[in-house]
Steps between C-alpha positions, in 0.01 A plus 500: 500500500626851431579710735320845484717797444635705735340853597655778307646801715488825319750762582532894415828603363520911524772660286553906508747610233607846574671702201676797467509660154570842386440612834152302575432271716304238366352205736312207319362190712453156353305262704519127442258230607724122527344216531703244744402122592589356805762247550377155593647356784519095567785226496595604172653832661774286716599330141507827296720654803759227523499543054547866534785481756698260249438739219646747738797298561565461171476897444760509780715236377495686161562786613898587469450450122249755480738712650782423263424663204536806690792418636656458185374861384630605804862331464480581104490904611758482767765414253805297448723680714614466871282801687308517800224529376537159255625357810246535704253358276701252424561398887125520520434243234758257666339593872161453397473158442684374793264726742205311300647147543546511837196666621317265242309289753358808665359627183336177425336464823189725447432256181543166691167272446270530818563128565886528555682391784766738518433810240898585506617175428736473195302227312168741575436580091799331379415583112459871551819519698730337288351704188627831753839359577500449098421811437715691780802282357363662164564848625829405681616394164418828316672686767829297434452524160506865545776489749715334214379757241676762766823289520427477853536091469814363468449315165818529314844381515646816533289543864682177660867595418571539826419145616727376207842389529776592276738242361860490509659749270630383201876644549519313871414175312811510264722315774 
């Protein structure tokens, strides 16, 4: 059997625009009738919240590479060279994503399932988390990657030559 529908609730929405043009002031009111239905409430409210708190997780889990295109504008317009102000960001973007790993089980607390023992745990929403440690290693990678487009990483040969040893002369040898 169908269920009947829910009553309607009907709300008033006031708007007053006030302009100012060529030295009048102009007020105009608009006045908006919205029609609203009322949630229903039953068991299927405990299912939908436990479904919206993993979609949540999932925003959370996703979000460092949200956040990495603009990071990338922001590293592109800082420049190649060693300045403080490329420097900072760059410490930033190497910061960030150790702050986020290790406060990681805090931030997925609020989104733990109602029926979990322990909301902190590590294995709490194992999927989501290791999708954010991905995508913090993700970010920790462009931040090297920019690092070594500074010269800031020792990469080359010619950044070890004081660990190498020299060999024995060629006009010592001739014995």
């Amino acid at each position: 059997m169908a269920q009947p529908p829910s009553p309607a609730r009907l709300f008033q929405v006031k708007y007053i625009l006030c302009t100012f043009t060529r030295g009048n002031l102009r007020r105009v009111e608009l006045n908006y009738l919205v029609q609203s239905k009322a949630p229903v409430k039953g068991k299927s409210s405990t299912v939908s919240y436990d479904e919206l708190k993993v979609r949540r997780a999932w925003d959370a889990a996703l979000a460092p590479v949200k956040a990495l295109p603009m990071q990338a504008f922001m590293l592109y317009m800082s420049g190649g060279g060693v300045q403080i102000f490329s420097m900072g960001i760059v410490f930033m973007l190497l910061l960030t994503p150790f702050k986020n790993l290790a406060g990681m089980n805090e931030s997925f607390a609020q989104f733990a399932p109602t029926n979990s023992k322990d909301p902190k745990a590590l294995l709490t929403l194992p999927l989501q988390k290791l999708v954010f440690v991905a995508c913090n290693l993700l970010t920790l990678g462009v931040g090297l990657w920019k690092c070594r487009s500074m010269g800031l990483l020792p990469t080359g040969s010619g950044d070890w030559l004081a660990f190498e040893t020299r060999g024995v002369a060629p006009e010592i040898s001739l014995y």
